[in-house]
C-alpha positions as CSV (number, residue, x, y, z in Angstrom):
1,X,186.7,62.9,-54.3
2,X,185.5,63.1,-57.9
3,X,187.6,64.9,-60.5
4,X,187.3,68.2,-61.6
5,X,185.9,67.7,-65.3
6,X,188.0,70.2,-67.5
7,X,188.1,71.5,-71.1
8,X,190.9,72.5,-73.2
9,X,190.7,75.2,-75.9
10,X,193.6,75.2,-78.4
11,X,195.7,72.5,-79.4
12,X,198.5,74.7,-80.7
13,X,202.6,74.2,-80.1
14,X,202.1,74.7,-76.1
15,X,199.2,73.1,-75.4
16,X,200.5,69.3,-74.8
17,X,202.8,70.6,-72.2
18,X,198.9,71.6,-70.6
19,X,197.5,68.2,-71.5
20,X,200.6,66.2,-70.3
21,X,200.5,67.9,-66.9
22,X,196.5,67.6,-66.8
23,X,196.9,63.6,-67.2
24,X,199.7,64.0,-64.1
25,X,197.2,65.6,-61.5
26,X,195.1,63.1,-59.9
27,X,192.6,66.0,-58.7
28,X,191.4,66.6,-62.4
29,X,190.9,65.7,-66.2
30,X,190.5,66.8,-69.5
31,X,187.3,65.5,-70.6
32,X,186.7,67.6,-74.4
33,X,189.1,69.6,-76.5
34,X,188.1,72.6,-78.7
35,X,190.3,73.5,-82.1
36,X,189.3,75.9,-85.1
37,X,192.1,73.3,-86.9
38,X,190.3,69.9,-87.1
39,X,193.6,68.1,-88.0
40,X,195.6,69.7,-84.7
41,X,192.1,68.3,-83.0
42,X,192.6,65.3,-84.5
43,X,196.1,64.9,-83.1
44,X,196.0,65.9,-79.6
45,X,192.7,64.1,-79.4
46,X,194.3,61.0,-80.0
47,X,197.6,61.4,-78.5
48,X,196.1,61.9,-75.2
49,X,192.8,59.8,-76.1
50,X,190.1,62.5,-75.8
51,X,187.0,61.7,-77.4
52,X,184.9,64.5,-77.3
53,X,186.1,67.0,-79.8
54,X,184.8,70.6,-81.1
55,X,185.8,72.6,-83.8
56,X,183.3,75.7,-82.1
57,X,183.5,76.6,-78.1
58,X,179.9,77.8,-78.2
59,X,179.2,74.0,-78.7
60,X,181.4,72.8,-76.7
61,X,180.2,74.8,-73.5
62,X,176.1,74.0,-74.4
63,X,177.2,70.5,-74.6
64,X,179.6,69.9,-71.8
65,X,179.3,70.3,-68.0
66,X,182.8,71.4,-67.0
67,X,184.5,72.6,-63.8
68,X,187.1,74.8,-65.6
69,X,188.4,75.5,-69.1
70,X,191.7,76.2,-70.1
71,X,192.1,78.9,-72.6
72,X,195.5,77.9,-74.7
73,X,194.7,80.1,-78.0
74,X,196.5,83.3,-79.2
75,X,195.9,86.4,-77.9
76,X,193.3,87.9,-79.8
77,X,190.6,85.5,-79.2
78,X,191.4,85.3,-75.1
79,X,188.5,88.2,-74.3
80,X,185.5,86.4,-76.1
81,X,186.5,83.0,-75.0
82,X,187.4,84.3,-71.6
83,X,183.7,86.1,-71.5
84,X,182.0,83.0,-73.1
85,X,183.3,81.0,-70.0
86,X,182.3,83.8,-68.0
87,X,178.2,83.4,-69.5
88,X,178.4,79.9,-68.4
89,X,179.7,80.0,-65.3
90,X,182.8,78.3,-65.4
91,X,185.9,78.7,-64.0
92,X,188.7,80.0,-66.1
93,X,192.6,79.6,-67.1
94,X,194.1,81.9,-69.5
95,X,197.1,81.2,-71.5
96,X,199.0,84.6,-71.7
97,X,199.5,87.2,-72.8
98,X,196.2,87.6,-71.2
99,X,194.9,90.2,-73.5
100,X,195.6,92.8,-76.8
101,X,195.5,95.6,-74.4
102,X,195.3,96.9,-70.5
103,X,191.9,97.6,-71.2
104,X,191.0,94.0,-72.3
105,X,192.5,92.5,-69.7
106,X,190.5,94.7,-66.9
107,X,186.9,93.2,-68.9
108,X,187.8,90.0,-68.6
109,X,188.5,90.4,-64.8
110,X,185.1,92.0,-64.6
111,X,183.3,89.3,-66.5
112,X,184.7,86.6,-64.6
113,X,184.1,88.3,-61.2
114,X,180.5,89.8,-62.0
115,X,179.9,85.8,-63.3
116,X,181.6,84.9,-59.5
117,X,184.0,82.7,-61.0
118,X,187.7,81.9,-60.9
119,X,189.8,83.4,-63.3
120,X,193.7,82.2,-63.7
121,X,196.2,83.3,-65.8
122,X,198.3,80.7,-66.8
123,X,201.8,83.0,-65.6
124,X,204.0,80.1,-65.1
125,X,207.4,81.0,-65.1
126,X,207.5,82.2,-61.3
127,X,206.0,78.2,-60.6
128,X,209.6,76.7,-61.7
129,X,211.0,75.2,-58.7
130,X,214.6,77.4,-58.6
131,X,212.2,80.6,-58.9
132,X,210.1,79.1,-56.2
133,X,213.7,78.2,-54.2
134,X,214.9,81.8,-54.6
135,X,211.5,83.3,-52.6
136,X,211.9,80.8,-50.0
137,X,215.3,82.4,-49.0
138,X,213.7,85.6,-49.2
139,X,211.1,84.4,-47.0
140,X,213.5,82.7,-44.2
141,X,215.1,86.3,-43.7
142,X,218.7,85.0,-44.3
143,X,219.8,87.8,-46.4
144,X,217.8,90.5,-44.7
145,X,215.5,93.1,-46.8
146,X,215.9,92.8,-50.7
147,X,217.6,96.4,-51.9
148,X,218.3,95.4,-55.3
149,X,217.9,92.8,-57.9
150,X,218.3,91.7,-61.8
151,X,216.4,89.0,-63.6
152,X,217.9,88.2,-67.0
153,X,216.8,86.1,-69.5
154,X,219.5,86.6,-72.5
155,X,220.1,83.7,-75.2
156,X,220.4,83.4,-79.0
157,X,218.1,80.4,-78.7
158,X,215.6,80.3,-82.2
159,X,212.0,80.4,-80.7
160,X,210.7,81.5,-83.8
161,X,211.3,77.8,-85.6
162,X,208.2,76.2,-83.4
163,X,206.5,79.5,-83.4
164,X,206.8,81.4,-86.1
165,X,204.4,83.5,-85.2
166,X,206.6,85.1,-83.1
167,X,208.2,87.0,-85.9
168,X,205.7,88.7,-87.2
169,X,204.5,90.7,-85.1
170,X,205.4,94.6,-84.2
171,X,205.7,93.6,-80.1
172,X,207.6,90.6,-79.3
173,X,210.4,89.9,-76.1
174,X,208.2,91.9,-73.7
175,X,204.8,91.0,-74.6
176,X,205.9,87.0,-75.4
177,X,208.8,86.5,-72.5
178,X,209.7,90.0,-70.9
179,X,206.3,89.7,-69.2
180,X,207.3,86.4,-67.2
181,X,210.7,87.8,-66.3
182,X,208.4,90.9,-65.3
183,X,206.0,89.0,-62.9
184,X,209.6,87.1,-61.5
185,X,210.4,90.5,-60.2
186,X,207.2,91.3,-58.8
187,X,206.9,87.8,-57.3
188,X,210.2,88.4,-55.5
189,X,210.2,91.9,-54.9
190,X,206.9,93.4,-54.7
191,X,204.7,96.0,-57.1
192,X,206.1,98.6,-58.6
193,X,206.0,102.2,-58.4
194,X,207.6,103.2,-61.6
195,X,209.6,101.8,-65.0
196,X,211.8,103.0,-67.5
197,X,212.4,100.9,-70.2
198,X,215.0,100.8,-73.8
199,X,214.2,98.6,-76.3
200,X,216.1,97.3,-79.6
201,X,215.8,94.9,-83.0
202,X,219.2,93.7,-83.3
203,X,217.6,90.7,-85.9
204,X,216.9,92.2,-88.8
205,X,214.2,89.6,-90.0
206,X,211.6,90.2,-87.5
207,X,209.4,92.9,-87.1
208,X,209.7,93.3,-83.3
209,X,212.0,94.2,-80.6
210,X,214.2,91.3,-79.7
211,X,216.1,93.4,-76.6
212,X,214.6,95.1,-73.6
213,X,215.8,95.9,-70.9
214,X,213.6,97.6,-67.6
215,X,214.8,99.5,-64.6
216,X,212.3,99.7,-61.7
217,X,211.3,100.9,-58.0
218,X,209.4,98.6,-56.3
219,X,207.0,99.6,-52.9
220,X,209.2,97.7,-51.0
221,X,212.1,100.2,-51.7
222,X,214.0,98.1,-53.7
223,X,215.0,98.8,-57.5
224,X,215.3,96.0,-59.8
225,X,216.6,95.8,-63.6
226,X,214.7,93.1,-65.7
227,X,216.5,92.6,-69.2
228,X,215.8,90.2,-71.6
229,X,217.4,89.3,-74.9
230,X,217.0,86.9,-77.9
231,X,220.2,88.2,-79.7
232,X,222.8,87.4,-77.2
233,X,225.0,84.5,-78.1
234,X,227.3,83.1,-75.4
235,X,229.4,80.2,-75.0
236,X,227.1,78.0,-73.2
237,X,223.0,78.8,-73.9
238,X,221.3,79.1,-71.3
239,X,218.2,78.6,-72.9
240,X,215.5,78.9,-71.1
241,X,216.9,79.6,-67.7
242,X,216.4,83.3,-66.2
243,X,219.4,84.1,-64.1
244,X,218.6,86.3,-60.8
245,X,220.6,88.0,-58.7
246,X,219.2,90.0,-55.3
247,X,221.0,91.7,-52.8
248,X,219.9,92.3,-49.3
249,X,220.4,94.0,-46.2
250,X,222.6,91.0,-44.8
251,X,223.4,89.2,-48.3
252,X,223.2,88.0,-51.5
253,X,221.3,85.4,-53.4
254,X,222.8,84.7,-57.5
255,X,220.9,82.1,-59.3
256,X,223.4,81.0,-61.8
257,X,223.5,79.0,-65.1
258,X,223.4,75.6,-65.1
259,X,220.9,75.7,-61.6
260,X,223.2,76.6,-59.5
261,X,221.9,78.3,-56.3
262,X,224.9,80.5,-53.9
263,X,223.2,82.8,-51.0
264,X,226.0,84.4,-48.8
265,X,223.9,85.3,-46.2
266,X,223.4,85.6,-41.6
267,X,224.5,81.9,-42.1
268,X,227.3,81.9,-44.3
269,X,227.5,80.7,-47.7
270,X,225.8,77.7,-49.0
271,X,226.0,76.3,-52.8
272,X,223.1,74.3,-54.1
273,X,222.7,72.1,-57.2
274,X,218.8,73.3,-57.6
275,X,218.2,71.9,-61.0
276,X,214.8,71.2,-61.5
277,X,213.0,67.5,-61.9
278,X,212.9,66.3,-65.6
279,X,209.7,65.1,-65.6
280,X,209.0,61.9,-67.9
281,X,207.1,63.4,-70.7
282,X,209.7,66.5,-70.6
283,X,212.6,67.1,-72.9
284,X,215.4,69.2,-72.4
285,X,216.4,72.1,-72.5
286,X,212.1,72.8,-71.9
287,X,212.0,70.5,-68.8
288,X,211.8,73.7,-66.1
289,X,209.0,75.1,-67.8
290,X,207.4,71.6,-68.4
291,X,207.4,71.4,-64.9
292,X,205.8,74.7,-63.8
293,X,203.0,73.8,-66.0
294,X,202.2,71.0,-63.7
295,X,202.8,73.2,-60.7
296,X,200.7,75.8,-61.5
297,X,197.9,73.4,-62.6
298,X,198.1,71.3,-59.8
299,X,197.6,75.2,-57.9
300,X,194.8,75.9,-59.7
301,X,193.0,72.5,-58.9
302,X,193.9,72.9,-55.0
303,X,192.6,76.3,-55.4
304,X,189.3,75.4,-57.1
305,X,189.0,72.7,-54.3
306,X,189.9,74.7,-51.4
307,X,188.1,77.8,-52.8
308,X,191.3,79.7,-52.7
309,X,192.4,82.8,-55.5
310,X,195.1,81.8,-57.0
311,X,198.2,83.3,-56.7
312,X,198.0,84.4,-60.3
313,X,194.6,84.9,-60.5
314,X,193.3,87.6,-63.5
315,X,193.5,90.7,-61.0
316,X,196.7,90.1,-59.9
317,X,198.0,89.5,-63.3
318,X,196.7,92.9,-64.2
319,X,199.7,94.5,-62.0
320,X,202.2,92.2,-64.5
321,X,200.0,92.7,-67.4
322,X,200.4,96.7,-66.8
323,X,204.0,96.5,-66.7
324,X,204.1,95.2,-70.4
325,X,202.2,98.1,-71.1
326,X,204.8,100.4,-69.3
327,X,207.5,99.2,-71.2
328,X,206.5,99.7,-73.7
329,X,205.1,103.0,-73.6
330,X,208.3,104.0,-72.0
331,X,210.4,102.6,-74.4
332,X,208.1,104.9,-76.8
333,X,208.2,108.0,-74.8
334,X,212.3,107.6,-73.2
335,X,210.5,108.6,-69.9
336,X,209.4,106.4,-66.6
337,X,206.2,105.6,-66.4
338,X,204.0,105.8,-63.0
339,X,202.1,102.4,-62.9
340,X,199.2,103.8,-60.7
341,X,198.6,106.2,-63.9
342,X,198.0,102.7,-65.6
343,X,196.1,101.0,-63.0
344,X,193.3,103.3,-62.5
């Protein structure tokens, strides 16, 4: 089978995580890179000896026949790039946040399906194997039906030193990590009904909030609290695991530090060493997310083969994409907010 002839967009801090895991998956490859900065170009072009290089995506799409692109810009150039792709016909991955706003994120969707293409957003943190071994003990039953759950994500770890970005701008820990921890909860509970949400700026040199925390009723019945930190200094970091907990109808499941997996359940109790793999072109402490990268690639090839939507395909991501917008309108307002207001 021939491979799936890609394109990458952006060439920024994440973005060799991307190409790495594209040069692991036999299915496709990276055949041109696209970067407004000719010397990050430059770089990643010959680090991961790709050729064909574009300082413009308009060019790059006349003069390329691709079978996807992935998106790994900023934010505010996601809808015209995402649409651009859309004009041509070809199959889409979307770094996140997927858009400025709600509104954004519903055009896209509409472009790529009125264009009958794919569209993926690149929602990776519910791909990291001990995420992926938590729903598979949901899904054997062994602790009966989900009632409650948290997924943290609280460390003093200094993101803001490889993207500095990160500090400057008036939204941060929900819109840049709260919305993974987000999607975790919908992956393992379901959609939600409603949020409430407090936010806080405990550093004083950044201009957004670096605390949240989110209390939730999913459809299913279950309430869940999502909190997230980037102020919280503890003994050990934890850096960047999230740490779940979910109680059920006939037991528990705690996903603790250091990987380690207990589920009390019809069964018993079992305790599981569920680190993840340190893949050979992954450092740690990054190696869990290194590794969802190529998992959720590799999905998006197998579902572009098998014509599948992905499982974190654009309108999908718009029920986790909404919940960043609850938050923080909450947070605002001190009141829950109805997320089929949002979704309409």
């Amino acid at each position: 089978m021939a491979k799936l002839r890609g394109a990458l967009i952006g060439c920024g801090f994440f973005a060799v995580n991307q190409m790495h895991a594209w040069r692991d998956i036999e299915g496709a490859s990276i055949i041109a890179i696209c970067d407004r900065d000719p010397e990050r170009l430059r770089i990643v072009g010959d680090q991961f000896g790709i050729s064909r290089r574009y300082t413009d995506a308009a060019a790059m799409f006349a003069g390329e026949t691709l079978d996807f692109v992935d998106i790994a810009t900023t934010v505010g150039s996601h809808r015209p790039l995402v649409e651009l792709a859309a004009s041509h016909r070809v199959p889409v991955i979307c770094q996140k946040p997927f858009a400025p706003s709600l509104a954004d994120a519903k055009a896209m969707v509409a472009a790529c399906a009125a264009a009958g293409v794919p569209l993926m957003v690149h929602e990776n943190f519910r791909w990291q194997s001990p995420i992926q071994a938590v729903r598979a003990v949901l899904d054997s039953g062994e602790i009966g039906t989900p009632f409650f759950g948290r997924i943290s994500f609280r460390s003093a770890y200094d993101v803001f030193s490889g993207q500095p970005y990160l500090a400057t701008g008036k939204r941060f820990i929900i819109e840049d990590l709260g919305i993974h921890i987000l999607d975790i909860a919908r992956f393992l509970l379901g959609d939600v009904l409603s949020l409430t949400a407090r936010i806080a700026r405990i550093n004083p040199a950044i201009a957004g909030e670096d605390v949240a925390t989110m209390l939730m009723d999913h459809e299913s019945g279950a309430t869940s609290v999502v909190d997230c930190s980037y102020a919280t200094k503890l003994a050990v970091e934890p850096f960047p695991e999230t740490l779940i907990e979910i109680d059920g109808s006939d037991g528990t499941i705690r996903l603790a530090q250091a990987y380690q997996l207990t589920v009390t359940g019809k069964s018993g109790t079992t305790v599981k060493d569920i680190s993840p793999p340190l893949l050979p072109w992954a450092s740690r402490p990054w190696h869990n997310i290194q590794e969802s990268v190529l998992a959720i690639q590799r999905h998006w090839v197998d579902c572009l083969v098998g014509g599948k939507e992905p499982a974190t395909s654009g309108a999908d991501n718009l029920k986790t994409f909404a919940l960043v917008e609850a938050a923080y309108a909450g947070a605002a307002s001190r009141e829950p907010v109805r997320m089929d207001e949002l979704l309409k």
